[in-house]
PALOPA-138979 format. One record per residue (C-alpha): residue number from 0; x, y, z. Coordinates in steps of 0.02 Angstrom, whole numbers. Example, Ala and Ser with C-alpha at 12.3 -4.5 7.8 and 13.67 -1.06 7.14 Angstrom:
# PALOPA-138979
- voti;X;Y;Z
- 0;615;-225;390
- 1;684;-53;357
# end
This chain:
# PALOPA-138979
- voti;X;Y;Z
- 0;3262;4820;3111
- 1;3230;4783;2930
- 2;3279;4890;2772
- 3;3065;4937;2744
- 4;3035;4961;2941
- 5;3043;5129;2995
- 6;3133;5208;3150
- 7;3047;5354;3267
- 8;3166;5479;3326
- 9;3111;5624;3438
- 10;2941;5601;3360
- 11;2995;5613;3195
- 12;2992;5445;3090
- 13;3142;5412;2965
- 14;3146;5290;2849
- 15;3316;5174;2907
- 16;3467;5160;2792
- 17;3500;4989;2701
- 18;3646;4901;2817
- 19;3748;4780;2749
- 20;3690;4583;2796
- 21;3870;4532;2848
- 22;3855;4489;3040
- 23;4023;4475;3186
- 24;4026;4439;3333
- 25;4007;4621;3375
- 26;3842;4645;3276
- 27;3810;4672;3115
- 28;3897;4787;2983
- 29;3832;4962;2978
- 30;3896;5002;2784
- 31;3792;5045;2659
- 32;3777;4894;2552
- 33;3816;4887;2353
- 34;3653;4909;2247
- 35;3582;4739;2213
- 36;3678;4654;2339
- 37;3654;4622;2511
- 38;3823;4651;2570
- 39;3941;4803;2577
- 40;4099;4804;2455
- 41;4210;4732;2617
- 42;4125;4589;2642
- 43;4073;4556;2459
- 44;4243;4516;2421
- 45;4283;4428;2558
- 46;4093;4316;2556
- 47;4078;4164;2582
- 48;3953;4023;2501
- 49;3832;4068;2638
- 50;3855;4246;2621
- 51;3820;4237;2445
- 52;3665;4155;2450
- 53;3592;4306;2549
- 54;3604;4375;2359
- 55;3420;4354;2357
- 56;3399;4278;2174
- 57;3521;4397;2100
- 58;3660;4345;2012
- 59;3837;4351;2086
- 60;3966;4398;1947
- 61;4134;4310;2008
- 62;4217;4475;1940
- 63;4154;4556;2089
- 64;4217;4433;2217
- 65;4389;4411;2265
- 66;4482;4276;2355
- 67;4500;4317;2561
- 68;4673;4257;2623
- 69;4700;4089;2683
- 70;4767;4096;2849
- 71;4750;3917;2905
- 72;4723;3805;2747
- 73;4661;3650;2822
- 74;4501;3736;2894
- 75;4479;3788;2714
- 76;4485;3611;2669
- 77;4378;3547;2793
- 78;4249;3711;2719
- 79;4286;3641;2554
- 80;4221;3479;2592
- 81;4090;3529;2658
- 82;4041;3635;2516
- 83;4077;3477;2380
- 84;3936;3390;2498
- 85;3816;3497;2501
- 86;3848;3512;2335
- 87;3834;3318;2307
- 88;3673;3313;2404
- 89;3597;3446;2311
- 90;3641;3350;2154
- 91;3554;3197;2235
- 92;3388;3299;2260
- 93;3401;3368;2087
- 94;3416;3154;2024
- 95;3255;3117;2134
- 96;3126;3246;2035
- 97;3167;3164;1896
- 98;3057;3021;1948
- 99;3125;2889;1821
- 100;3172;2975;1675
- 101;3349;2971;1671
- 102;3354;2969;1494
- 103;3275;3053;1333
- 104;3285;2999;1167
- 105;3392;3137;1046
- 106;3431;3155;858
- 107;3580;3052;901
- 108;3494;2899;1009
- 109;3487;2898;1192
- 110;3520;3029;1304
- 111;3572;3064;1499
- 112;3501;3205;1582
- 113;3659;3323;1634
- 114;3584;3309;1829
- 115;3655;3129;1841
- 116;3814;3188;1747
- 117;3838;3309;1875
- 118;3761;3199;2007
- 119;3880;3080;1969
- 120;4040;3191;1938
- 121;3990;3247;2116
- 122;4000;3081;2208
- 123;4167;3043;2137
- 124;4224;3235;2186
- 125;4150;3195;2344
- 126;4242;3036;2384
- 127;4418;3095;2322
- 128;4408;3249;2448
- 129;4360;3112;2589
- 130;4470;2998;2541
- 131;4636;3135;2544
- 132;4548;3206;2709
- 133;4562;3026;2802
- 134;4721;3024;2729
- 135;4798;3165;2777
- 136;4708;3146;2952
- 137;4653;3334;2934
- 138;4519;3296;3095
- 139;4684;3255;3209
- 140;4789;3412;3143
- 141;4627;3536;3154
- 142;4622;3462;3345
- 143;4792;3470;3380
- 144;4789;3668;3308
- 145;4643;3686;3420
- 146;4733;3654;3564
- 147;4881;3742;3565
- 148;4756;3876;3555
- 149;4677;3816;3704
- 150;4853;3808;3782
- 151;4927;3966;3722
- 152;4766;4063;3796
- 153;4790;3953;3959
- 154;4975;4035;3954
- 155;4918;4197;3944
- 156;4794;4180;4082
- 157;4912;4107;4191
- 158;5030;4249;4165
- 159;4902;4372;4185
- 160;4856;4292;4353
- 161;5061;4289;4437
- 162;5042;4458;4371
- 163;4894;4513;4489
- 164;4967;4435;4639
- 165;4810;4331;4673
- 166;4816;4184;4812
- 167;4863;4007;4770
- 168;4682;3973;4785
- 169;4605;4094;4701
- 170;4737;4087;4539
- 171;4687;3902;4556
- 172;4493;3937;4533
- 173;4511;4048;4395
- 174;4618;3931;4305
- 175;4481;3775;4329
- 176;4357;3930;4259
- 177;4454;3951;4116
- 178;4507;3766;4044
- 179;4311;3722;4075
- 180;4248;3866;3984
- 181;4400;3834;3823
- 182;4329;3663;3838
- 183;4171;3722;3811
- 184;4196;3850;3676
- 185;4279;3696;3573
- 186;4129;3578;3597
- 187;4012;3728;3553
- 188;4110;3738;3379
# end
């Protein structure tokens, strides 16, 4: 239900409360979000780029936001990267409505437009964070992280499982269950 729809209880219809935009795995956030925002004070300081664009037009004072621990700092690499791209491509777009003019003439002589500056400042941002990613192999360590997750839940399961007392046969079923469904939870990522 949306912010202007309206909700019939018992006959009676009340306007619904504003909820705050932020959305888990559990559903979405039932705090009142801050005026102007579409997020609650929780999740506004913890937002992320996508998060913030829900902002509808409104401008987002960085005052108001505030860093969210990093708990695993190459997946906030690889979300950096990501960000300098879309970044870089957005740039790009910017460079093709120009249509040509690239430069103005000034009172000092010939000018660049600022969205090739930044188009170009972007490409070279761009390539550094690519080139340190491929160094650092980040994709093998993120993988490798990954699954000692996958194995540490396996552990647990298999614990769990000795712990019920099932047959060999059944305990041996639930484990095939459970690696094929971790493998598909990381392919689904």
């Amino acid at each position: 239900m949306s912010e202007e729809e309206e909700e019939v209880l018992e006959g009676e219809i009340v306007e619904s409360k504003p909820r705050c935009q932020h959305v888990t795995r559990s559903g979405q956030c039932s705090t009142k979000p801050i005026e102007g925002y579409p997020l609650c004070t929780t999740h506004l300081k913890t937002a992320s780029i996508e998060e913030i664009a829900l902002v509808r037009s409104k401008d987002v004072s960085f005052t108001e936001i505030r860093g969210r621990k990093i708990s695993n700092p190459l997946e906030e690499l690889a979300y950096l990267v990501s960000e300098v791209l879309t970044y870089k491509d957005y740039c790009a777009m910017q460079v093709g409505k120009l249509r040509g003019d690239e430069r103005y003439e000034g009172r000092g002589g010939e000018q660049l437009r600022a969205e090739v500056a930044l188009y170009e400042r972007s490409l070279y941002r761009a390539g550094k964070l690519l080139i340190e990613w491929s160094r650092l192999n980040i994709d093998e360590r993120l993988a490798r992280i990954e699954e000692a997750k996958a194995t540490a839940i396996l552990e647990v399961i298999r614990h769990a499982l000795l712990a019920a007392e099932l047959s060999d046969d059944t305990r041996k079923i639930v484990e095939e269950v459970a690696i094929k469904e971790l493998k598909a939870l990381s392919r689904g990522k």
